[in-house]
Z-matrix of the N, CA and C atoms (Angstrom, degrees):
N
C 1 1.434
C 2 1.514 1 108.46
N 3 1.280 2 113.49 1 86.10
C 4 1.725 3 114.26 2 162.72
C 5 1.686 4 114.32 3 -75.76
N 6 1.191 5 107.72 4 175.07
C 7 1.327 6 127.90 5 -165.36
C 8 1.462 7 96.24 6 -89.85
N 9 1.426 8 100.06 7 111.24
C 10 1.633 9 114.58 8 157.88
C 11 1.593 10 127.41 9 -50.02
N 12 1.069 11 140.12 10 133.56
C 13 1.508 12 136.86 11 -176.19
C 14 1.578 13 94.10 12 -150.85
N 15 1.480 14 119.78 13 153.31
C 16 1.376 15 135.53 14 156.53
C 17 1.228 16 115.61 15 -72.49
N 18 1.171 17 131.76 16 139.88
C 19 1.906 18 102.94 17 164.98
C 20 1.444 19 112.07 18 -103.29
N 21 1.249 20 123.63 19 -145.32
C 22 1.370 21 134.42 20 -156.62
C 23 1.453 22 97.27 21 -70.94
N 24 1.646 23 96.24 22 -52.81
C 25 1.765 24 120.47 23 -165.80
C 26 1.677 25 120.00 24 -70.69
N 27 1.745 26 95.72 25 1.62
C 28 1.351 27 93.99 26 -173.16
C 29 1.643 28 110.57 27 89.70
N 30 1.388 29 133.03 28 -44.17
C 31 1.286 30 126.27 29 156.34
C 32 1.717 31 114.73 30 -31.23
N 33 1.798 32 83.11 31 139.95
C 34 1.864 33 99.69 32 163.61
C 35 1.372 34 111.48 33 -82.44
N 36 1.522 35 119.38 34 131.02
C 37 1.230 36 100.03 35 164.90
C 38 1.664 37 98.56 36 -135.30
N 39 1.077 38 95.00 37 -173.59
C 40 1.461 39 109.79 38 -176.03
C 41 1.600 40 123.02 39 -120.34
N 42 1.905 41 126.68 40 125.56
C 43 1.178 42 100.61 41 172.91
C 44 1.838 43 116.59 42 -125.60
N 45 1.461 44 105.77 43 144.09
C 46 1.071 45 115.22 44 -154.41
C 47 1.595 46 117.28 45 -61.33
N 48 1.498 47 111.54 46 121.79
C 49 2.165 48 87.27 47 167.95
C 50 1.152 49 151.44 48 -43.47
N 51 1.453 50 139.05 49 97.18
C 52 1.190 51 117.49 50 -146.23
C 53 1.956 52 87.15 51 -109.46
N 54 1.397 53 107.73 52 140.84
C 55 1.792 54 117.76 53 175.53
C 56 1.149 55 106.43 54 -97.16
N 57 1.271 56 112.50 55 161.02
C 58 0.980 57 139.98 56 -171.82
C 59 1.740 58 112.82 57 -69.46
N 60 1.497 59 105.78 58 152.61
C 61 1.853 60 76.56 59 -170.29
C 62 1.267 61 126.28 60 -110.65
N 63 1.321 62 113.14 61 164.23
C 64 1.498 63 104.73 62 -143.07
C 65 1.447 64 110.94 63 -62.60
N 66 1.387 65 154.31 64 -21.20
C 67 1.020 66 136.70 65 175.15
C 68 1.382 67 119.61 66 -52.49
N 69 1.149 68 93.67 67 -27.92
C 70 1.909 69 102.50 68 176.57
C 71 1.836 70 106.86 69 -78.50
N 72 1.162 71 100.58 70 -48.27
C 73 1.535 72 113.31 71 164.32
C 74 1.687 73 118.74 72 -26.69
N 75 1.693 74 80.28 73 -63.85
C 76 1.433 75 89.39 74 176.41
C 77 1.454 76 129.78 75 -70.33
N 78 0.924 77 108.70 76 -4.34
C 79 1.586 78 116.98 77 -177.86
C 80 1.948 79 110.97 78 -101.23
N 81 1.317 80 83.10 79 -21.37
C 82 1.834 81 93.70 80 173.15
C 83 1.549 82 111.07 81 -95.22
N 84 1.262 83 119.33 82 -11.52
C 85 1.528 84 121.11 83 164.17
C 86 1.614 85 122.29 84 -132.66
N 87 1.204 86 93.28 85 -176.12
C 88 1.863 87 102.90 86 -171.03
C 89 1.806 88 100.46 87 -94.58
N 90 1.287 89 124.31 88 26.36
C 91 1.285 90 121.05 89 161.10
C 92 1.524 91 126.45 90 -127.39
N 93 1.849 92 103.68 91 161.62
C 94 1.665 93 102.57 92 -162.14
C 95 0.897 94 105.02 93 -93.71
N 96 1.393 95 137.50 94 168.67
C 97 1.808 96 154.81 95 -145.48
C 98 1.489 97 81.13 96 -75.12
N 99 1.323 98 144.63 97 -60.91
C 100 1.169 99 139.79 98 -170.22
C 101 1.533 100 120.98 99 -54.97
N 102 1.092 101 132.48 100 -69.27
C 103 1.649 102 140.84 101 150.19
C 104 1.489 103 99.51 102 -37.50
N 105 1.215 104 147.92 103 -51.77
C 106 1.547 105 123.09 104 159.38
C 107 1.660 106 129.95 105 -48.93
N 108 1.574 107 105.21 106 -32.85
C 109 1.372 108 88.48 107 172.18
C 110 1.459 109 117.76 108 -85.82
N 111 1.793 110 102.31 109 -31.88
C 112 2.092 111 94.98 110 168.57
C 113 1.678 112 108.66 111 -35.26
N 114 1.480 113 96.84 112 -52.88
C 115 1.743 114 97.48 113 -177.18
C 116 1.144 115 126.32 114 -38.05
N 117 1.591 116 104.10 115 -56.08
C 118 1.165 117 110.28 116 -174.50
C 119 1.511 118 132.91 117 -72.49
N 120 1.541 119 109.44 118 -21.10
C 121 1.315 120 130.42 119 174.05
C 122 1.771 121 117.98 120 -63.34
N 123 1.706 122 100.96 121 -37.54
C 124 1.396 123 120.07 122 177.12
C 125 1.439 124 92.38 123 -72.88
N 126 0.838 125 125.08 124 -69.06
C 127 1.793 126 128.28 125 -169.78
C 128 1.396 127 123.51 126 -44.52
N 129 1.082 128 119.82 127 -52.23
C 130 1.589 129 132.67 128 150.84
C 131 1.457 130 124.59 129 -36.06
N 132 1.972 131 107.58 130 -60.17
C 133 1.260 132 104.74 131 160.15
C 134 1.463 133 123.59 132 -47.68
N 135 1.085 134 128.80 133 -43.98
C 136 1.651 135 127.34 134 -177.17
C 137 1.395 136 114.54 135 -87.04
N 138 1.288 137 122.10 136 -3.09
C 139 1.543 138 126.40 137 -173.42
C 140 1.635 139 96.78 138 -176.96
N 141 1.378 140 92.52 139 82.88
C 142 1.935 141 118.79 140 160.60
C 143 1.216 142 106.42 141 -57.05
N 144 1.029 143 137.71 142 15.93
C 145 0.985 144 101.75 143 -159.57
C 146 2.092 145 101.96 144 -136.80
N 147 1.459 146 87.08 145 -22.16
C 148 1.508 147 110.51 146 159.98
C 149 1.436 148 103.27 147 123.62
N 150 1.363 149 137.40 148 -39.54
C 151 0.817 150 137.68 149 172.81
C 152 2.050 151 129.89 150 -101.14
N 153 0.966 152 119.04 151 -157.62
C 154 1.201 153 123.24 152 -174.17
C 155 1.683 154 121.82 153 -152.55
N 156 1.353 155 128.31 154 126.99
C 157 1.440 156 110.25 155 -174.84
C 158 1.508 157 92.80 156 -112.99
N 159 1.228 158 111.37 157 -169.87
C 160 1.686 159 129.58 158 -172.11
C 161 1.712 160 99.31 159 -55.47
N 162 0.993 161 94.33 160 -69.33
C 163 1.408 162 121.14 161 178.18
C 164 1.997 163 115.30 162 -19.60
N 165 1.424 164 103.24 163 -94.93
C 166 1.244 165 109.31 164 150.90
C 167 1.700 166 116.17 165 -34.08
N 168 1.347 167 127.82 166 -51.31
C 169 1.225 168 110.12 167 -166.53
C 170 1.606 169 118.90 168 -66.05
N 171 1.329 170 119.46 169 -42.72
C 172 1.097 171 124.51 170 -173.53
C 173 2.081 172 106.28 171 -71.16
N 174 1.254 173 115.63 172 -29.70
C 175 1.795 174 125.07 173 -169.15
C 176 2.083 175 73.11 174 -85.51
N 177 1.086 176 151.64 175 3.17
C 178 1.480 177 130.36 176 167.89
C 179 1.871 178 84.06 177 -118.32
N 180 1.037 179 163.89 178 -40.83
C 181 1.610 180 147.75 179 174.96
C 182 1.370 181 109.44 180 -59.51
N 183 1.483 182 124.11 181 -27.40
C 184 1.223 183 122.73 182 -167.11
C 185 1.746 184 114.88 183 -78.13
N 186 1.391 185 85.62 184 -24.96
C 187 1.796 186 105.26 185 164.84
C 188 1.718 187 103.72 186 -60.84
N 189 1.030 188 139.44 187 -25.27
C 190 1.627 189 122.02 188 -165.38
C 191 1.251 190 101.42 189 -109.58
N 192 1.748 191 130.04 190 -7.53
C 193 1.756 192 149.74 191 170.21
C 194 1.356 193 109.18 192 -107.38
N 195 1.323 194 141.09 193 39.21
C 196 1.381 195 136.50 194 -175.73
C 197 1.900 196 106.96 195 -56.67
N 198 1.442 197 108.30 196 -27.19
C 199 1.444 198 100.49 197 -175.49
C 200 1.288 199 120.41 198 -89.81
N 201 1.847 200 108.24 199 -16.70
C 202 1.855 201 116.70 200 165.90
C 203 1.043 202 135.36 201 -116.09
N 204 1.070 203 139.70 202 -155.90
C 205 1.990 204 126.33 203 -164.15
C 206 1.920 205 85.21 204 -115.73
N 207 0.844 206 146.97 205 104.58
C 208 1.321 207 156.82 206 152.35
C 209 1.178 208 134.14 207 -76.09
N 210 1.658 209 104.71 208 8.66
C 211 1.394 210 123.99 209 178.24
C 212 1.635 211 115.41 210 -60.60
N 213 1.518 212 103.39 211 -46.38
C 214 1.775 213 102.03 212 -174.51
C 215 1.122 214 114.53 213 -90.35
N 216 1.839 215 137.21 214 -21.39
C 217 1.229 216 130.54 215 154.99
C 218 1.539 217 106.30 216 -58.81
N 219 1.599 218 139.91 217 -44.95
C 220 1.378 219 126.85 218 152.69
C 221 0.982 220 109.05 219 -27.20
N 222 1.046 221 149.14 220 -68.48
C 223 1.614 222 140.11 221 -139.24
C 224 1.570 223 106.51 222 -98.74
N 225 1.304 224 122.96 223 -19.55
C 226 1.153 225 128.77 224 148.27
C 227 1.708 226 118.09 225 -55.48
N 228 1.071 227 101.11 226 -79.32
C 229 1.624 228 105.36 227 166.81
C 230 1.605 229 123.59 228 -31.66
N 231 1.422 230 113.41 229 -36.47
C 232 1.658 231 112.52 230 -179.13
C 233 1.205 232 110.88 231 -86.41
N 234 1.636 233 105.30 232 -26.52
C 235 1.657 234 87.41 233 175.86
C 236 1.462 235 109.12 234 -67.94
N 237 1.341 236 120.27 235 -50.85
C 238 1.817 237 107.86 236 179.84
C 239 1.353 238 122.30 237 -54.92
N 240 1.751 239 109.75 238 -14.91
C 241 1.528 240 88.70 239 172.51
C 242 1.461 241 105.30 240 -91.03
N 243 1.201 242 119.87 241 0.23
C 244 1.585 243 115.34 242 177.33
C 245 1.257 244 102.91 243 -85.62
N 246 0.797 245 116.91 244 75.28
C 247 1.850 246 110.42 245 173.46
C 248 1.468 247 120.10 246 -74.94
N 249 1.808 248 118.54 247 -15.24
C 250 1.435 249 120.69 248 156.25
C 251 1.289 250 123.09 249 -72.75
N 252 1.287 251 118.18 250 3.14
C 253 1.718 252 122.76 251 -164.40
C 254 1.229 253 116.96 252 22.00
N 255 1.529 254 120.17 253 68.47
C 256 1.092 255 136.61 254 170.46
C 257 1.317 256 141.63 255 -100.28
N 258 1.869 257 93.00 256 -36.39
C 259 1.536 258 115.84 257 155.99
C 260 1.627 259 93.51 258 125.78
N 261 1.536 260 106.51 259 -3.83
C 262 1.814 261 84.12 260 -177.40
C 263 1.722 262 89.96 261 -124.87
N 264 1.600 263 114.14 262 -162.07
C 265 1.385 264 117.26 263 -163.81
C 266 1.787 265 88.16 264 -145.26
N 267 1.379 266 107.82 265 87.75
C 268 1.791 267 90.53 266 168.30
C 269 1.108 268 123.94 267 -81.08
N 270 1.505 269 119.82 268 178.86
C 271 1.771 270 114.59 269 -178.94
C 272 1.546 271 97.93 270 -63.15
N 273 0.746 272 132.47 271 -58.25
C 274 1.732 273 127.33 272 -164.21
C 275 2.025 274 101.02 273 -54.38
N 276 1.690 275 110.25 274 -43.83
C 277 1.262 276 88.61 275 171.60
C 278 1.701 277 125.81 276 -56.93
N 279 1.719 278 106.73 277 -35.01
C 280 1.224 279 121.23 278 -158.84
C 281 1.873 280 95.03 279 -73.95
N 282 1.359 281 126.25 280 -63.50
C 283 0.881 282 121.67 281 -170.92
C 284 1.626 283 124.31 282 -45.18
N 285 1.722 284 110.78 283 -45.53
C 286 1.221 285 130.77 284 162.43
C 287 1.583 286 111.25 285 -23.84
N 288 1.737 287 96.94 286 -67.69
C 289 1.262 288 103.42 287 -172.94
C 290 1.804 289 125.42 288 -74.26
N 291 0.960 290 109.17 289 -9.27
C 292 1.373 291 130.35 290 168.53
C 293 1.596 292 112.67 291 -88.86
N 294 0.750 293 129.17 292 -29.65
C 295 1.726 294 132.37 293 172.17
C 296 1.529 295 106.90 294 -67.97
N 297 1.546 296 107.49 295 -48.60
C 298 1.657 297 108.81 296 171.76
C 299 1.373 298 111.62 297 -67.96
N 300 1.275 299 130.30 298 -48.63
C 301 1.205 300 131.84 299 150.15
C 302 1.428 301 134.89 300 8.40
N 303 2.067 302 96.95 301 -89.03
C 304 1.288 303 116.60 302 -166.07
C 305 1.655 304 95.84 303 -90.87
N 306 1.590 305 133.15 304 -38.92
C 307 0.966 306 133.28 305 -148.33
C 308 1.496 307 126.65 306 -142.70
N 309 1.653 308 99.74 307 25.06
C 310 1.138 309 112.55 308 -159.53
C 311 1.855 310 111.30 309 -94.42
N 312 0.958 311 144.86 310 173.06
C 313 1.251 312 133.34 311 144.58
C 314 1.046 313 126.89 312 -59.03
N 315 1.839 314 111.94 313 139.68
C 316 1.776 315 111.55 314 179.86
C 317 1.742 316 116.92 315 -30.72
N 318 1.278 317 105.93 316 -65.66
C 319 1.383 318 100.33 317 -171.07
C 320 1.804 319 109.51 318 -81.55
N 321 1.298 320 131.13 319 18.14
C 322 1.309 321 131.36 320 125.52
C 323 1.464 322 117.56 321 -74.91
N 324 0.852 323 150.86 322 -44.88
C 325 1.551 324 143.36 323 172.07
C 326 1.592 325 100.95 324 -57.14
N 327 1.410 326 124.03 325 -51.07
C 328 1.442 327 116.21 326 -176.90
C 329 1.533 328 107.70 327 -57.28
N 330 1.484 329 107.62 328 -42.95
C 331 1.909 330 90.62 329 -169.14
C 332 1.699 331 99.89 330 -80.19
N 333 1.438 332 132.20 331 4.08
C 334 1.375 333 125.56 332 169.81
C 335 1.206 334 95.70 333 -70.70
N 336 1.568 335 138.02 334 -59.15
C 337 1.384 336 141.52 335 -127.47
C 338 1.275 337 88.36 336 -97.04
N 339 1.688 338 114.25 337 -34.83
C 340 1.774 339 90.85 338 -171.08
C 341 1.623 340 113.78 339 -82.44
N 342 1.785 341 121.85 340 -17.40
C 343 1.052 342 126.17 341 148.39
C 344 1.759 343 132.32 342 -24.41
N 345 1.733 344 86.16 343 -54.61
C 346 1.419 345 86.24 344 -167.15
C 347 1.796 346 98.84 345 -77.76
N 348 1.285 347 121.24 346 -42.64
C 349 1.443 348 123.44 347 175.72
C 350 1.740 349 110.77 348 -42.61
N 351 1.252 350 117.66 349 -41.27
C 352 1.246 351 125.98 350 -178.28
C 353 1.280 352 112.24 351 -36.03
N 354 1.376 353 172.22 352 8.68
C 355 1.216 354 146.76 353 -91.34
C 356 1.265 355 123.88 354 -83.82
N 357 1.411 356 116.03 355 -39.89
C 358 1.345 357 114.66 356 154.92
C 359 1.592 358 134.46 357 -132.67
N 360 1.616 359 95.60 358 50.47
C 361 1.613 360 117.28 359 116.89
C 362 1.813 361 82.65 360 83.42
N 363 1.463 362 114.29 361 27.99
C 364 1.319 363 97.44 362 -173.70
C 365 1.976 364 93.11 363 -109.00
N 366 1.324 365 126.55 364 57.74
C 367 1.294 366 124.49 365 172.49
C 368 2.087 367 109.07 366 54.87
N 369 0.912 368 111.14 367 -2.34
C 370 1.804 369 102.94 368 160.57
C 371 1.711 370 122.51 369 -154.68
N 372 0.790 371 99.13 370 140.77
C 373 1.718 372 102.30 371 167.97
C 374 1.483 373 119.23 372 -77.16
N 375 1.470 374 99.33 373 122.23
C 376 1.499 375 117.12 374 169.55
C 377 1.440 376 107.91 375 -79.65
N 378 1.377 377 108.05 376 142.77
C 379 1.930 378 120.10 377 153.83
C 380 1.736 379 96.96 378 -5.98
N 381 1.777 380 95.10 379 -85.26
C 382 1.212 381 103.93 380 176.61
C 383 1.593 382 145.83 381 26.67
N 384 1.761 383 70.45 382 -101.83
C 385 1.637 384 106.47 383 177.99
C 386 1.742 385 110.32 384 -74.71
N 387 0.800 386 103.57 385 -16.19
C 388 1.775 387 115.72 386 154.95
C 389 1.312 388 108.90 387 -47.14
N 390 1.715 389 102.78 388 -95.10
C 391 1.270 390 116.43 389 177.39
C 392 1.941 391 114.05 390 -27.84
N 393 1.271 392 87.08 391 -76.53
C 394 1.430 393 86.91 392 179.89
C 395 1.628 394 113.37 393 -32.28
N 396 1.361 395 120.91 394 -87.14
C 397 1.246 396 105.85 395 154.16
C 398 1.920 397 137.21 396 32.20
N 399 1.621 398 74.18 397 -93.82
C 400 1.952 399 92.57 398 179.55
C 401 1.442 400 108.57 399 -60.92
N 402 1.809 401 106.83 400 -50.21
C 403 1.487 402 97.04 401 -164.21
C 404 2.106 403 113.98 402 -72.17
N 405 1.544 404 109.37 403 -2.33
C 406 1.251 405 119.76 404 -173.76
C 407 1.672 406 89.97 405 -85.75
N 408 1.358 407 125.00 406 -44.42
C 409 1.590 408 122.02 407 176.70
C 410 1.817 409 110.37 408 -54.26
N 411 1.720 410 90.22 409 -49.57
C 412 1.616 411 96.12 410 -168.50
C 413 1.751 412 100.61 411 -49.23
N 414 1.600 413 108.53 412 -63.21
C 415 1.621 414 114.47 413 -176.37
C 416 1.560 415 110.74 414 -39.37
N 417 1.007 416 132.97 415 -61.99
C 418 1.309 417 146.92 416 171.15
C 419 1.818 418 119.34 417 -32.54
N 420 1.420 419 111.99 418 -44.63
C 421 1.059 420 118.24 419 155.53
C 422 1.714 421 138.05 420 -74.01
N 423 1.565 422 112.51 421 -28.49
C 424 1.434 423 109.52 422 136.94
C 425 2.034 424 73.28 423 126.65
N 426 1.615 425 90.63 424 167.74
C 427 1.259 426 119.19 425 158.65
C 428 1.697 427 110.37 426 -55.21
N 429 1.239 428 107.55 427 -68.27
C 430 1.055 429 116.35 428 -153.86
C 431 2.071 430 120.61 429 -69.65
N 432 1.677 431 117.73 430 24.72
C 433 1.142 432 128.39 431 -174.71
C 434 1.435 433 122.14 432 -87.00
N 435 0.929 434 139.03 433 136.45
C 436 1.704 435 141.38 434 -147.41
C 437 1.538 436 101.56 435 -135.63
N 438 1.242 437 110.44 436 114.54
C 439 1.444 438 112.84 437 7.85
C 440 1.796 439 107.34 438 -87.22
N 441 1.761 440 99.89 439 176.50
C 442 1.672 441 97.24 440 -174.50
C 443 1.737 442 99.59 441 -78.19
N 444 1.157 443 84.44 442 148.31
C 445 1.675 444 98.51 443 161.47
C 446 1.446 445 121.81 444 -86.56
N 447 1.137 446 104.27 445 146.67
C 448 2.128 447 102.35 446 179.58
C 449 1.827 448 95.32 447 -85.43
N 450 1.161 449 85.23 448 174.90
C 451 1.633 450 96.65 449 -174.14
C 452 1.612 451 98.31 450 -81.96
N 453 1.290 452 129.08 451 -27.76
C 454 1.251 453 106.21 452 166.15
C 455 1.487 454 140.22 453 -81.93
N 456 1.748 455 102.23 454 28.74
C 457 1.663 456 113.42 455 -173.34
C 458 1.403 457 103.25 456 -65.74
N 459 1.344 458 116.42 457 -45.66
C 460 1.726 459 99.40 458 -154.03
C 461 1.485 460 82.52 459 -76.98
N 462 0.801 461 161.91 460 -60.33
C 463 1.911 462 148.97 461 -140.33
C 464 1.470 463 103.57 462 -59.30
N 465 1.839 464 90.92 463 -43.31
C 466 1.803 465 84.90 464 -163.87
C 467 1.645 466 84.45 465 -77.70
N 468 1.472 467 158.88 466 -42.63
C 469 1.183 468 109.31 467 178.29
C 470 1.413 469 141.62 468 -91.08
N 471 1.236 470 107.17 469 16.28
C 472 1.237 471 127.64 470 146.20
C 473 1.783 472 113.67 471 -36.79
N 474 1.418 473 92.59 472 -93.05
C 475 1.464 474 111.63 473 161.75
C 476 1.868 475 120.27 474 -16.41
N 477 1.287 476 102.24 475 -39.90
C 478 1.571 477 112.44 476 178.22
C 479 1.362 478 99.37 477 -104.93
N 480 0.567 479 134.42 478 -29.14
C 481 1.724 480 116.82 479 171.84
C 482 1.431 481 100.29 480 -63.24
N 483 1.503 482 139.11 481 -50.77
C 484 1.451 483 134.78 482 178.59
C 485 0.980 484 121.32 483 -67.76
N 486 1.663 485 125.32 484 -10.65
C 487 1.696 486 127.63 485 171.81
C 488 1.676 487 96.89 486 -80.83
N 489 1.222 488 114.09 487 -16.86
C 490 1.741 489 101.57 488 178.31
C 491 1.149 490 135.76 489 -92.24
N 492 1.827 491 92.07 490 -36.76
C 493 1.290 492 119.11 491 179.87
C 494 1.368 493 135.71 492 -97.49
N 495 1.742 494 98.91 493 -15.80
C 496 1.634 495 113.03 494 -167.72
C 497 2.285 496 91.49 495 -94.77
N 498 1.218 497 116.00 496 71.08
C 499 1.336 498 115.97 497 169.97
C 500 1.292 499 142.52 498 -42.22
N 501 1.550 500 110.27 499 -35.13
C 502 1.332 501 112.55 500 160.11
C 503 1.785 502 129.10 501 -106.73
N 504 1.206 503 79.12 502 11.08
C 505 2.031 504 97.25 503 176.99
C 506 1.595 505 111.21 504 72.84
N 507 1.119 506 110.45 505 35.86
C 508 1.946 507 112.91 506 -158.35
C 509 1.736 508 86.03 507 -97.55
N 510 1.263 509 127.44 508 4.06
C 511 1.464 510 111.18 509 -172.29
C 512 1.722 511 126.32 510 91.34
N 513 1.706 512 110.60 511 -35.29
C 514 1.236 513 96.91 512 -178.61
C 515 1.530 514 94.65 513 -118.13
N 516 1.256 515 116.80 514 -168.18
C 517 1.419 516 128.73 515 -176.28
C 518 1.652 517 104.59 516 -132.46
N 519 1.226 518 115.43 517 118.85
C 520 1.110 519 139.77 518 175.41
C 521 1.824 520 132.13 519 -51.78
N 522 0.804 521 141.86 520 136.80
C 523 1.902 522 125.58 521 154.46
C 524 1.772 523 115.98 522 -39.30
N 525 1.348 524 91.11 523 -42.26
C 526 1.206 525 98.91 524 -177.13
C 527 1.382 526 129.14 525 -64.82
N 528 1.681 527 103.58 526 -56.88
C 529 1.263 528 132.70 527 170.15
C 530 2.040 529 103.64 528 -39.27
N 531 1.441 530 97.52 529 -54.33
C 532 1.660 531 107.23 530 -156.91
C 533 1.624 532 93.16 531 -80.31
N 534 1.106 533 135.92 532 -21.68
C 535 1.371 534 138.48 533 173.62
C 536 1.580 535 104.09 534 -80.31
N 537 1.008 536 122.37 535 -43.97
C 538 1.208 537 115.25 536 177.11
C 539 1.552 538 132.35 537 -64.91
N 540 1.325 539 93.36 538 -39.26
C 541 1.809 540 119.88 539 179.14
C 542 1.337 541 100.85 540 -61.70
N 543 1.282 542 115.65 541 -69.67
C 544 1.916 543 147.25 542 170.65
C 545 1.685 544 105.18 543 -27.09
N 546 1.381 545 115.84 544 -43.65
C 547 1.500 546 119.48 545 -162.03
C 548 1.633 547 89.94 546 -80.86
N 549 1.402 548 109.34 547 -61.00
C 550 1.301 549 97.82 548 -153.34
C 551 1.710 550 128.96 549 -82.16
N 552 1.583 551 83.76 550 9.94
C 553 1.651 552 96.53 551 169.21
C 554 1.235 553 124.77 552 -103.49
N 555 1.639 554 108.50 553 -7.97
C 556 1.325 555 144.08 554 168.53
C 557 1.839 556 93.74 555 -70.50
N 558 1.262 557 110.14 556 -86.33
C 559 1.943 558 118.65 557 169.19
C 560 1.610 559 119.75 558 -17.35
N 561 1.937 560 96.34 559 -37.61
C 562 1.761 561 98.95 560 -152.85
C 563 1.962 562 85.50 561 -82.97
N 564 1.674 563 113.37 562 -57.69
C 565 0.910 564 105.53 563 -171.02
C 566 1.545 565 119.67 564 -58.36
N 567 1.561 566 117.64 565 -55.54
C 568 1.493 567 89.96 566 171.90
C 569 1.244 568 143.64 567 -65.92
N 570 1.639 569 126.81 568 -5.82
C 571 1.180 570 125.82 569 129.18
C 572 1.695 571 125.90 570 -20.83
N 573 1.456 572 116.27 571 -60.87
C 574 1.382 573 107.69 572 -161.91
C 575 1.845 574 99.87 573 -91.77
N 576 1.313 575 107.74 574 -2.76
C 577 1.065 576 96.77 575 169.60
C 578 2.002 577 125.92 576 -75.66
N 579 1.573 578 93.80 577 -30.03
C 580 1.192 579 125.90 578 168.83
C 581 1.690 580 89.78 579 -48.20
N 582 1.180 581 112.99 580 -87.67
C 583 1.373 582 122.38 581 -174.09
C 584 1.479 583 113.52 582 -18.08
N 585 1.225 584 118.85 583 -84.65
C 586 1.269 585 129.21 584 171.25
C 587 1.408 586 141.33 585 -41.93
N 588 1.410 587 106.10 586 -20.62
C 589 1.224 588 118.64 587 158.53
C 590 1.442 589 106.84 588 -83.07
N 591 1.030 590 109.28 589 -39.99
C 592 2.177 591 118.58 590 -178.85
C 593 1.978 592 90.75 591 -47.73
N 594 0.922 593 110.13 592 -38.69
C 595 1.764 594 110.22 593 -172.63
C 596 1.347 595 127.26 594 -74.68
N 597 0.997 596 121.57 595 -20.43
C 598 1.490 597 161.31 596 170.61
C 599 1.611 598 107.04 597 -24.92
């Protein structure tokens, strides 16, 4: 999605996104000039145009869910990669958000995930936006998953995600709260992973 303009002649035309370049790229993420241009080569192919709107993004996710509706975890997902709230997803947003992603630090991946959980971006997660959430994962994964889920899966883990995470019982879940919860189950398990390999 480039930027629409009129021209002189009264014609629509279109102008293309141009990113930023990768040395700078590279210095704003955890990848090398090489893995930026694979990126960028893939990215281009699916969006010539440089950027990405809602639209397109979710009709290219729906390709990796052919058996569930992946439309509202899409639209979940684009808003966090839109972090300009603009309505499109450029490579510099996409890559950005993929560096925290694939290669980011724990508590960078936590403030991605609690971002994207956020839904509307007002600093905590509601019940809600939980639910919503799960049941947009559940849809996405399809009817047909084994075992089946009842229709009341995403609530009830909704519901359990806030017995872990909601600490002072106030209803929402915090940065704090979800960083805190997040770390130390992060600590407990690689601890026992430590362990278990120590046995070996």
């Amino acid at each position: 999605m480039g930027l629409l303009f009129v021209t002189d002649d009264g014609e629509l035309s279109t102008v293309c996104y141009r990113p930023e370049g990768l040395d700078h790229l590279m210095q704003q993420t955890n990848f090398s000039k090489k893995e930026l241009q694979i990126l960028y080569r893939g990215f281009k192919s699916e969006c010539p145009s440089g950027a990405v709107n809602e639209e397109t993004f979710k009709n290219i996710y729906s390709q990796f869910f052919p058996q569930g509706d992946s439309s509202m975890y899409a639209h979940f997902l684009f808003e966090a990669f839109d972090t300009k709230n603009n309505g499109s997803i450029s490579f510099e947003d996409f890559v950005m958000g993929l560096s925290i992603i694939l290669r980011g630090s724990i508590t960078d991946k936590l403030n991605w995930a609690f971002n994207l959980y956020d839904l509307n971006k007002d600093g905590c997660i509601t019940k809600e936006e939980m639910t919503d959430i799960m049941r947009s994962i559940y849809d996405m994964m399809g009817k047909y998953t084994y075992p089946c889920m009842k229709d009341s899966a995403p609530k009830e883990h909704a519901d359990n995600f806030f017995r872990k995470m909601d600490k002072n019982n106030d209803g929402v879940v915090t940065i704090e709260e979800f960083l805190e919860t997040c770390q130390k189950v992060f600590l407990y398990s690689t601890f026992m992973v430590q362990i278990f390999s120590a046995s070996l």
